[in-house]
N, C-alpha and C positions, 0 to 999 in steps of 0.2 A: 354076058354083059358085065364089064367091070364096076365095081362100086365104087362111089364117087370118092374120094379123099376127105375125109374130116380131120377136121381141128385139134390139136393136140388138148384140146382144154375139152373137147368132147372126150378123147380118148381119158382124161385124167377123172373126166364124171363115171367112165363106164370104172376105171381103176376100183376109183374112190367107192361103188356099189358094189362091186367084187370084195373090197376089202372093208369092208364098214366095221364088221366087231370088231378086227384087227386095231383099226381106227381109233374109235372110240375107246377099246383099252388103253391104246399107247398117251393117248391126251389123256388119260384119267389118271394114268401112274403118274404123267409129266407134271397133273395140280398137285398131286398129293405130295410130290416131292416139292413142290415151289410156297404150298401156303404154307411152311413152318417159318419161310427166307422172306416172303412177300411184307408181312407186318414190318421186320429190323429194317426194310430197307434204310428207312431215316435215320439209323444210328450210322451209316458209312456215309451219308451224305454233309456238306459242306456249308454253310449259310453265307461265307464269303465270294470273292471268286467274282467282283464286280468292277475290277479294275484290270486293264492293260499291264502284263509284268514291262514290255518297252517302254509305260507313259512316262512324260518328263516328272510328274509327282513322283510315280514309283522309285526312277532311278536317282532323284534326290533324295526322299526318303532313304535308300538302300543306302546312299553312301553315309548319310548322319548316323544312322542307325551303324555301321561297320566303322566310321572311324571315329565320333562322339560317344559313340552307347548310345544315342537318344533311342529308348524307350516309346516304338511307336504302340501297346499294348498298355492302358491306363485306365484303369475302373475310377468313377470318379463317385465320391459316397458324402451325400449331402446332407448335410444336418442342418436340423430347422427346430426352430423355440420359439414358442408362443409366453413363454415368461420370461425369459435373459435375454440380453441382447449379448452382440458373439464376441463385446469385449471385454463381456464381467466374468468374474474368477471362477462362477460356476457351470457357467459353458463351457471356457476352456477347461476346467477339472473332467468334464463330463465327456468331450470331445475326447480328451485324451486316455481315458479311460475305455473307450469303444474302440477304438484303434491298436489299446496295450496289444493284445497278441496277434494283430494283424504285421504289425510293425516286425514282431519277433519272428512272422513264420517264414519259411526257408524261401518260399515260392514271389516273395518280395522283392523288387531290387530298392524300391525307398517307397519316401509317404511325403510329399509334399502339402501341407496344412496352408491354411492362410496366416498363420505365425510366423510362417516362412514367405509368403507373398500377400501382403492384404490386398490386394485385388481380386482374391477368392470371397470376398463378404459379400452381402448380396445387398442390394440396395436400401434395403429397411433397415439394414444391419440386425436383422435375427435370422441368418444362415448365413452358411457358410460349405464350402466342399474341399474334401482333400481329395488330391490324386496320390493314387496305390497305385505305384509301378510294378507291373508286374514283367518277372523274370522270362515266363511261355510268348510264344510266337502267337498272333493275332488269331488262329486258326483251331491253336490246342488251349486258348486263354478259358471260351466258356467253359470246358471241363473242371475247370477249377473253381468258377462263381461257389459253387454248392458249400465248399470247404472257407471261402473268403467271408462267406454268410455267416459261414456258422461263428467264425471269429471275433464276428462285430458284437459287440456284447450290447444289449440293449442298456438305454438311459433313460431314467425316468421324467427327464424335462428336453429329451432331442427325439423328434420324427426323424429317420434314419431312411434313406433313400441311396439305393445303388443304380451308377447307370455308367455308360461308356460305349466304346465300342464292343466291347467282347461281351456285356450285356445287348445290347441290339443284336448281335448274331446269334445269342441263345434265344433269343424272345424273336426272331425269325425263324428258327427250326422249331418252336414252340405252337406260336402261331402258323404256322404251312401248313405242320400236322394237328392240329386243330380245325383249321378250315378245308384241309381235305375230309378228316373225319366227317362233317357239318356237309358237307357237298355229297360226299357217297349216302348219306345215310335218307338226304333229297332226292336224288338223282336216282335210284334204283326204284321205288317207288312207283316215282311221276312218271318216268319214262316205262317203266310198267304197264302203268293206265295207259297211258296214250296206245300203245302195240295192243292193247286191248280192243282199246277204240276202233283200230285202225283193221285189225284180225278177225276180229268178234270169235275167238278162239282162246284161252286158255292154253294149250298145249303151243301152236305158231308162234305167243306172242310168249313165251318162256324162253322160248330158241336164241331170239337176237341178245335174250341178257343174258343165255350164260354161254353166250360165244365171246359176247364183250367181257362180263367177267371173268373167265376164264385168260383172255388175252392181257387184263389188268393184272392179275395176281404171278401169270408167267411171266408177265414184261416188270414187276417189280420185283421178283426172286432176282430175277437177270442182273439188274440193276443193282442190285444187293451185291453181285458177286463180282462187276464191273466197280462199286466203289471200292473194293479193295485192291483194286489195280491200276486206277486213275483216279486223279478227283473230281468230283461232278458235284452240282450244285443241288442244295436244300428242292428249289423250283420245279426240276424233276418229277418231282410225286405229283406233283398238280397236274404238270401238263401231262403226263403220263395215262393219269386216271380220266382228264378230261377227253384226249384223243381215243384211249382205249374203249371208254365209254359211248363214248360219241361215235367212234368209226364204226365201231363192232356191230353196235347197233344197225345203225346205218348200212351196212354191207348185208347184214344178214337179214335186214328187212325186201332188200332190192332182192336176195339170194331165194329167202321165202314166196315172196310174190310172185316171183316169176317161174317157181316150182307150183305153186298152186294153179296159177293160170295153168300152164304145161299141164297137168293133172284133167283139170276143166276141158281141155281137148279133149280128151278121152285117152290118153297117154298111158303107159305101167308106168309105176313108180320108178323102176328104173331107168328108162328112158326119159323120164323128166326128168330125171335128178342129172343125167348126161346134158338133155338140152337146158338145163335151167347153168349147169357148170361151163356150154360152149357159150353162150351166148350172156346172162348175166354173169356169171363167172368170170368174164374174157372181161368185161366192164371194169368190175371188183378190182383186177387186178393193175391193168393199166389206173386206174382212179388211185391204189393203193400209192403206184408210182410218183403218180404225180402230185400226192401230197406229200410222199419225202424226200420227192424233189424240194420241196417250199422249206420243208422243214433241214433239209442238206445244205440249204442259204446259210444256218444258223450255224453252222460248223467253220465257216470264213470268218467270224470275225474273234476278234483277240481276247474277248471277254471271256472266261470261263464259265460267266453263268448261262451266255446265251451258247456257248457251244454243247455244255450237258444238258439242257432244252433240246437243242438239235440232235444229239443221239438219242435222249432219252424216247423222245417224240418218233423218228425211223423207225427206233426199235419195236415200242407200240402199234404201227401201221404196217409192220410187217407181220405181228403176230397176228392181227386182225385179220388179214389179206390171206396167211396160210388155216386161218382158222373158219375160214369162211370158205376154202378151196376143200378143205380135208374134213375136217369134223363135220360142219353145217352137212354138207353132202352126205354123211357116212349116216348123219342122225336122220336127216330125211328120207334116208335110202329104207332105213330099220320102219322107221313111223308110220312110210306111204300114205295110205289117205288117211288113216287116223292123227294127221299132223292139223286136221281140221275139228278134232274134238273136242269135247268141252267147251261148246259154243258160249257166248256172252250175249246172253239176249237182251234186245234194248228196245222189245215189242212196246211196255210200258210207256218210254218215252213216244212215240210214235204215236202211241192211244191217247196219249198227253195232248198231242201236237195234233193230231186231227180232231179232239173234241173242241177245242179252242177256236180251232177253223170252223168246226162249224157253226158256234155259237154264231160268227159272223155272220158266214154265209156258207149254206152247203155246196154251192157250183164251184166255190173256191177249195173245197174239202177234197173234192173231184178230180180238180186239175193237180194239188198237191200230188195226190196219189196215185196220177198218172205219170207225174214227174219224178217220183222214186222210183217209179217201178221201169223209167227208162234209165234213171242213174244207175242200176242194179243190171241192167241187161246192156251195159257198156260193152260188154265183149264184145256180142254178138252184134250191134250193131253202133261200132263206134262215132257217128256221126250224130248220135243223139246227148252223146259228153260234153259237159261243161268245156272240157278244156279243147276240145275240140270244135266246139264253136266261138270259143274267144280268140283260138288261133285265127282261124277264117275270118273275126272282128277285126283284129290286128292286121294281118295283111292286106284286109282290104281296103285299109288307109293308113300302111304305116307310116308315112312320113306325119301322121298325124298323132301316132302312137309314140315315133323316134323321137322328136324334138323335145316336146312336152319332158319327156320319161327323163333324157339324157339332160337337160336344165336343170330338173328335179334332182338328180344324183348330185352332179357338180355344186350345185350350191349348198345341196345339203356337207360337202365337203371342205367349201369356201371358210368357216372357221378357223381350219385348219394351217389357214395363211397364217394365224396371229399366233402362233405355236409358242411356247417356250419351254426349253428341255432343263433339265434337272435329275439330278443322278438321284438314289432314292436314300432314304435315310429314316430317323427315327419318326418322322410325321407321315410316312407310309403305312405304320401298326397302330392299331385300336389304343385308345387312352387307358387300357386296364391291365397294359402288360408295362415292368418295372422301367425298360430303355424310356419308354414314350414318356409316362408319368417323369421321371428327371428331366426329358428333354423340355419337356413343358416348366417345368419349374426353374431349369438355369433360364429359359427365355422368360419367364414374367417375373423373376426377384432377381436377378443376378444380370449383370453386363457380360452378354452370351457374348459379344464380341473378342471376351477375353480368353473364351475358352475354342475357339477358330480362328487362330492367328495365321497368318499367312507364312512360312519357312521359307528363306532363304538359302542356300546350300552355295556358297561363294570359297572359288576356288580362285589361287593365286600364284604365282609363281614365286615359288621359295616358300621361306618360313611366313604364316600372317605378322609375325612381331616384329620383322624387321621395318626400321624407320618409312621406307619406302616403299609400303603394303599399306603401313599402318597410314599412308596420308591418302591414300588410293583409296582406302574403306573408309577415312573419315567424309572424303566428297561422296561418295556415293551414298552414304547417309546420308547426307546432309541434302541432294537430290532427292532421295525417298523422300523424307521428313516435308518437303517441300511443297510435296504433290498435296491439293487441298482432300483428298479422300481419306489420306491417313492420319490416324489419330496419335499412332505413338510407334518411334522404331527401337527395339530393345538389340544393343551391340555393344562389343567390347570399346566403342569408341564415342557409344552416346548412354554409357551409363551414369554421367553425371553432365546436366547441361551446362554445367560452371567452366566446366575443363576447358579450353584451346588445344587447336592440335597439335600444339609443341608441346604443351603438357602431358597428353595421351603418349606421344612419343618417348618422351622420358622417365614415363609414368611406365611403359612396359619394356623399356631397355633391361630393367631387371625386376623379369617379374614374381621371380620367389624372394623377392622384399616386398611384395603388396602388401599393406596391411589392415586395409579395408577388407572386411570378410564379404562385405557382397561383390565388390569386382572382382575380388580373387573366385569366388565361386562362378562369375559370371565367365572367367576368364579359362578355369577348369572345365566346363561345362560345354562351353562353345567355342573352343579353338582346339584344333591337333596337328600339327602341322602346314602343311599349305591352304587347309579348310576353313572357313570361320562359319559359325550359323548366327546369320540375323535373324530376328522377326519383326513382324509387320505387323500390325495392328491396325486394322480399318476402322473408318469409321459406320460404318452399316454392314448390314447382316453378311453373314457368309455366302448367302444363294442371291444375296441382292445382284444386279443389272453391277449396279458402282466397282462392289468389292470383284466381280468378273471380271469387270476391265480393266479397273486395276491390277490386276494378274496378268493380262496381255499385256497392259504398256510396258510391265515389268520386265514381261522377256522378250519384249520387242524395242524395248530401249537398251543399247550398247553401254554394260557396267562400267568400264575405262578399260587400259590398256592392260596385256597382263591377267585380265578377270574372267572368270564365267559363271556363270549363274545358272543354277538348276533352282526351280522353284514348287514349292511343295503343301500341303495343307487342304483345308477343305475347299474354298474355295478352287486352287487348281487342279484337285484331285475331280470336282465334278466338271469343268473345264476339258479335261484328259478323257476321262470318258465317256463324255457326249462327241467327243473329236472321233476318239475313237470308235464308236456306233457309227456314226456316219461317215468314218473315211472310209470304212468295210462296205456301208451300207451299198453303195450304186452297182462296188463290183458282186457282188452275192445276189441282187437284183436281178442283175444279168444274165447271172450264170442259170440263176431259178427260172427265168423267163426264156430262155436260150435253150437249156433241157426239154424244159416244158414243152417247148415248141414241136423239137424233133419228134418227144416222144407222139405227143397228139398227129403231127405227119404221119407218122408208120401208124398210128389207130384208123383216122380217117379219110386217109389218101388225100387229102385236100391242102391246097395253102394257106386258103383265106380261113376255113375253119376253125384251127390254131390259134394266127392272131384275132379273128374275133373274140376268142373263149377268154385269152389274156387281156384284149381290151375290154372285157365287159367286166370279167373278175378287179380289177383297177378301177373299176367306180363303186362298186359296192365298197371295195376297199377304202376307196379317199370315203366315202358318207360316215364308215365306222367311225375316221381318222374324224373329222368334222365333230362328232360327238364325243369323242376324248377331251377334246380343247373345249367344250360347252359343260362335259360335266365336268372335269375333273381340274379344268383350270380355272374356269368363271364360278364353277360351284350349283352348275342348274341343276336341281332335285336332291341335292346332297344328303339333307335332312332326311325323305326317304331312303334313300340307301344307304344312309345311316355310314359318315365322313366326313372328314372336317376336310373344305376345300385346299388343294395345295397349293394354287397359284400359279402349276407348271402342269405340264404333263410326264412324269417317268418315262427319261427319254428312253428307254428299253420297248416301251408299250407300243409303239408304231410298230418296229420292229417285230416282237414276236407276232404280232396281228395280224401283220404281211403274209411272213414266211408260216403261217399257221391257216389265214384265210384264201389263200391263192391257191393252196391245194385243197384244201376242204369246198373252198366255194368251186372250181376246177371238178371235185369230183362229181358235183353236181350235173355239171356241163358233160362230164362224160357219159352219164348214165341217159341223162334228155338226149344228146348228140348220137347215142349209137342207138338209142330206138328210133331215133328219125333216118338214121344212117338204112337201119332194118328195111323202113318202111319205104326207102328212097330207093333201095336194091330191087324190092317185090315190083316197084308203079315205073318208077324211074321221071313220078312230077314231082318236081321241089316241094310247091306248093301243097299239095295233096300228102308228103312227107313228111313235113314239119307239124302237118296237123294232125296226123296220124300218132307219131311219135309225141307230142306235147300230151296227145291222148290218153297214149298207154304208158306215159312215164309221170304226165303232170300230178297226180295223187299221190303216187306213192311217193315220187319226189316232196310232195308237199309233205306228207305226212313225217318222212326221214327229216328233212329241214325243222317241222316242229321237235320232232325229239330232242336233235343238236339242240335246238334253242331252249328248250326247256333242262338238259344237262349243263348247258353255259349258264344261263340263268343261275344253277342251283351253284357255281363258284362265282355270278357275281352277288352273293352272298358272303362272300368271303373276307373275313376284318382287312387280309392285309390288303393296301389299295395298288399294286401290283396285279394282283390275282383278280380281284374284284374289276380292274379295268381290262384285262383278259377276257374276264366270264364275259363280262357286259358287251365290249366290242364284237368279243365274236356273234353272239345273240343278235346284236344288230344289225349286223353286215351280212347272216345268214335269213333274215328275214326279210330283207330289202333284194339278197340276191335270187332267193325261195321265191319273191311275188315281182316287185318292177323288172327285174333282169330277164328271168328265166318265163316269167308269165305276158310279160311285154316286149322289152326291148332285144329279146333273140328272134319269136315271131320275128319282129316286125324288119331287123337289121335280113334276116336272112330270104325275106322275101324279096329287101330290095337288090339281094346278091342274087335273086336263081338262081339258075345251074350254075353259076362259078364256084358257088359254096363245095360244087367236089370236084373242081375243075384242078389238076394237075400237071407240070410241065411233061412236056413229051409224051403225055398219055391220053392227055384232054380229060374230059369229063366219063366217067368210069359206071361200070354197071358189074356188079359181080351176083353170080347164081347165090343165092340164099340158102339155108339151110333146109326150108320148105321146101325150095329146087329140089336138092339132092335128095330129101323124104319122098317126092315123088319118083325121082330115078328110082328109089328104092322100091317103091309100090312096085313099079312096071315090073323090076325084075324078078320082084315076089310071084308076082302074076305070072310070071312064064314059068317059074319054079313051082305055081298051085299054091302058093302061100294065101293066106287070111290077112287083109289089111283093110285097112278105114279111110274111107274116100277122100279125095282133095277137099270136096268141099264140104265133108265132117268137118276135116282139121279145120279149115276157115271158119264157117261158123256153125261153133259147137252148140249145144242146147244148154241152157241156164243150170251149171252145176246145183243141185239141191243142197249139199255137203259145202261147199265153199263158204257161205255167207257174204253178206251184205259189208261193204266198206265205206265208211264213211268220207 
């Protein structure tokens, strides 16, 4: 009789026990080469990397900066006195004095004071700020802070305060790696305990953390060795440690449980360790897929930080996925049943919990402990499980279960209407790091407006000095200046409001007779040929609703004839890449959803399957998205979680929460889906499938969901509010997908689908032999051969392993 054909993923369990030491060496050389590389990763990573290089900002910026020199690299260092005010002799003595060998050192290109501009004093008039140009590109400027520091010599009557942009990108990689530290050092722990909980084993519950850590320290060597070949962004180490942690876990908790079960049969260790590799293994891997699928959205769009997220994130979900196929296997092949030792006994609690009962009443003490001791014999007779009788709750009214659930989702995601995006900036970092502190101080002494001017980049035909440019740029001021938002336009043609434009004209017919030193500097400065740079000055803030649209009407109003306008600054710079996130966003969507699709096809032979899984993953997602806009733009609970409300949402945060919760909430659905699949093959009832499957996956699913959420939890702990709205969304969206999705609204959607749930074109509805099929082929031919096997209905229902333990 021939043997039935198995699974390559069996064949890779049996590999994987043949070759276990082999195994287990080659992954122990692989740490010990990666954890010297694993810590530096954050010296090759980037903290910029948040703008489109096409955006219309960027490409004005690029041309000011190549044919003006403007200086887009400027540390701005703020001096403050509680005794002079910043127009007495001993301010300025003491200002200038703090700056003497900043001014001299080589790394300079100039120092603009408010000596040179009084519109640097601050409203009290005791501060003041100059800008240090510096020479370095936006990207190598923080390396220099350390040496800028050291320069500023302290003064005995000025608070001295540095910030700019090239300080926010230090105090971003600062902070990242800070708040990753703070999150590993939670997250290894907690998630600890819980595999305890969840094991009642010491040795099982060791396995899932050092498969995850394990995949964390090779996925950041990697990463180490990748920044020196591309640029990748600071945010990497987060999501890196967060998915490594979180999937590893997760994969080798489903990988463990369902080797102990196989064990509980009556199994050898190497044969579970085969069946536990064909069948949850086969899981593992398609789920692997399909969350870098989510995370491969992330690589479409133009933004450098969200595509180093999108590798960084693959790369983590691969090592997981091979480290859960190879290792996990290899260690449980060696352990065999001693993978259940070092029990965690929770007798105590239990003596706790029935004396208390029966203080009340002892008939109640009775039924308690009648009722553990059926949760505990779940295997053997699955129809006495929780989750196997709420399934049967659910189906047997679900349109009563559907409606309710699916209201509940959507409105929890209805906030989400009144969004407002915003690119991230210095009120993303905790008040204790130097960018924030300044930012906070130009906005409460100082007119912040002055220092977010809106750039003009006005191109012309011919020279700007010729008569007939110069009356083209004086209307077009004069237009600007016009509009009630602005407060002031600074150009070679409205530097004195006295002038007429014949004056202007004749005033630059020869303009090395100027002899005004501010329009001649104003004239050096901002004109080079056919270029002129205006600025703009609004009158309200840079992230304000006003100063935005003011930035559209600007490039959506035609300059005159002859002109073009490239326009640049804070303002359009967050304009640009919020455009940018969401012109990418629909197609990357698609693409994630379109993958996802096929792949789940070729898992579950089904059509409707698929899009079930993606439409149920899409409401979990909008509930997350619902609570981004409630805490992070209205401010609800802010005080505990400890931030100061933005008033927007970091339009980045939708985004990565998509491409990050579509596959993680997905692999959910894969691991529920193919034990029901299992249980659909063995009965061939929908019904009796679904509840089988919610049976033998609903725990351990829940228990894997808790861990996620208690590892997201421990980064939304995290200062920066980037990461912090990361931890947090993900935690909420896996807890709503862990209980209403996966506990309700699948039951209930899939009873109202029967049999169409594996109904297929040209196939119809599908029935394939099972593994237990082919175990019994193999009985019979043992039997003809005289071989020693274990009856069908051992393997069905085994007797209550002693050795396994109780799960909570």
């Amino acid at each position: 009789m021939q043997k039935p054909r198995r699974s390559i993923f069996y064949a890779l369990g049996q590999a994987t026990v043949r070759a276990r030491w082999l195994i287990l060496l080659l992954w122990m050389l692989l740490a010990l080469v990666a954890l010297p590389f694993a810590p530096q990763a954050g010296q090759v990573l980037q903290p910029g990397g948040l703008l489109s290089p096409d955006a219309e900002s960027q490409r004005a910026l690029d041309l000011l900066t190549s044919k003006l020199h403007l200086n887009p690299t400027v540390v701005q260092v703020i001096f403050i006195s509680q005794r002079y005010r910043a127009d007495s002799p001993q301010f300025i003595q003491q200002m200038q004095q703090a700056l003497a060998e900043v001014r001299s050192w080589s790394q300079v290109a100039g120092v603009v004071t408010y000596l040179d501009n009084p519109r640097q004093i601050s409203l009290d008039r005791h501060g003041v700020y100059a800008n240090v140009m510096l020479k370095s590109d936006p990207d190598s400027a923080p390396r220099l802070l350390p040496e800028l520091e050291r320069r500023l010599r302290p003064q005995p009557d000025l608070e001295i305060h540095v910030g700019g942009s090239p300080v926010f990108y230090e105090d971003i990689q600062f902070v990242s790696e800070r708040d990753l530290r703070r999150a590993e050092l939670l997250a290894f722990p907690f998630a600890l305990i819980a595999l305890l909980l969840v094991f009642r084993s010491v040795i099982a519950a060791l396995l899932p953390t050092i498969i995850g850590g394990g995949a964390v320290i090779v996925a950041l060597a990697t990463i180490f060795g990748l920044g020196h070949l591309t640029p990748l962004s600071i945010f990497v180490l987060n999501i890196t440690t967060l998915f490594g942690l979180g999937l590893g876990v997760d994969y080798s908790l489903f990988m463990v449980s369902r080797f102990r079960e196989e064990l509980a049969r009556g199994r050898t260790p190497g044969e579970a360790v085969a069946v536990t590799v064909a069948t949850a293994g086969r899981a593992v891997t398609f789920s692997g897929f399909t969350v870098s699928i989510g995370l491969f959205g992330l690589t479409f769009f133009r933004i450098n930080m969200l595509r180093s997220v999108g590798l960084g994130g693959m790369l983590v979900v691969m090592l997981c996925v091979v480290a859960a196929l190879t290792l996990l296997p290899a260690m449980l092949a060696i352990l065999g049943t001693r993978v259940n030792a070092l029990p965690v006994r929770l007798s105590w609690l239990w003596r706790w919990w029935r004396q208390r009962r029966a203080a009340q009443a002892s008939a109640e003490t009775e039924e308690e402990e009648v009722t553990l001791a059926g949760a505990r014999s779940a295997l053997i007779q699955p129809h006495q499980g929780f989750w196997y009788r709420l399934s049967h709750l659910v189906m047997r009214y679900p349109l009563r279960f559907f409606f309710p659930v699916l209201l509940l989702l959507v409105a929890l995601g209805l906030p989400f209407l009144a969004v407002r995006f915003s690119a991230p900036g210095a009120s993303i970092l905790p008040q204790d790091v130097p960018s924030r502190a300044s930012y906070d101080l130009l906005t409460s002494r100082f007119n912040a407006r002055e220092t977010t001017p809106i750039l003009l980049a006005v191109q012309m035909q011919g020279n700007v000095l010729t008569p007939n440019n110069i009356a083209l740029l004086y209307r077009y001021v004069q237009r600007l200046e016009a509009d009630p938002r602005v407060a002031r336009v600074d150009s070679i043609v409205s530097a004195d409001p006295r002038l007429t434009l014949q004056e202007y004209e004749l005033l630059y017919t020869h303009p090395r007779l100027i002899a005004d030193p501010y329009v001649a500097g104003l004239l050096k400065s901002s004109v080079a040929g056919n270029l002129a740079l205006v600025t703009v000055i609004s009158k309200y803030d840079m992230l304000s609703e006003q100063s935005e649209e003011l930035v559209v009407t600007i490039r959506n109003t035609p300059p005159g004839p002859g002109m073009h306008v490239l326009v640049a600054g804070g303002s359009a710079s967050n304009i640009d890449y919020v455009e940018a996130l969401y012109g990418d966003f629909p197609k990357a969507a698609l693409i994630v959803a379109g993958i996802t699709y096929v792949v789940l096809l070729l898992l579950f032979r089904s059509v409707l399957l698929p899009l079930k899984a993606i439409l149920m993953n899409t409401l979990s997602i909008l509930a997350s998205y619902g609570a981004l806009v409630v805490i992070f733009q209205e401010g609800f609970l802010h005080q505990l979680l400890g931030f100061t409300p933005l008033g927007f949402v970091e339009a980045s945060s939708p985004i990565l929460l998509f491409c990050s919760l579509f596959g993680l909430s997905m692999d959910y659905e894969v691991f529920l889906l193919s034990r029901v699949q299992e249980a659909y093959w063995e009965s061939g009832d929908n019904t009796q499938a679904v509840a089988l499957g919610l049976q033998r996956s609903g725990g351990i699913i829940t228990s894997a969901a808790a861990i996620v959420v208690v590892v997201s939890a421990c980064f939304a702990t995290a200062d920066m509010i980037l990461v912090k709205a990361l931890g947090l969304g993900m935690a909420l969206a896996v807890i709503s997908d862990a209980t209403l999705v996966r506990g309700l609204l699948v039951p209930a959607t899939m009873r109202l689908l029967g049999n169409l749930n594996w109904w297929l074109p040209f196939v119809g509805v599908q029935r394939r032999p099972t593994l237990l099929a082919e175990e019994e082929a193999d009985r019979r031919q043992a039997r003809s051969e005289g071989g020693a096997v274990v009856s069908s209905e051992e393997e069905r229902h085994p007797s209550p392993p002693s050795q396994q333990g109780g799960r909570l």
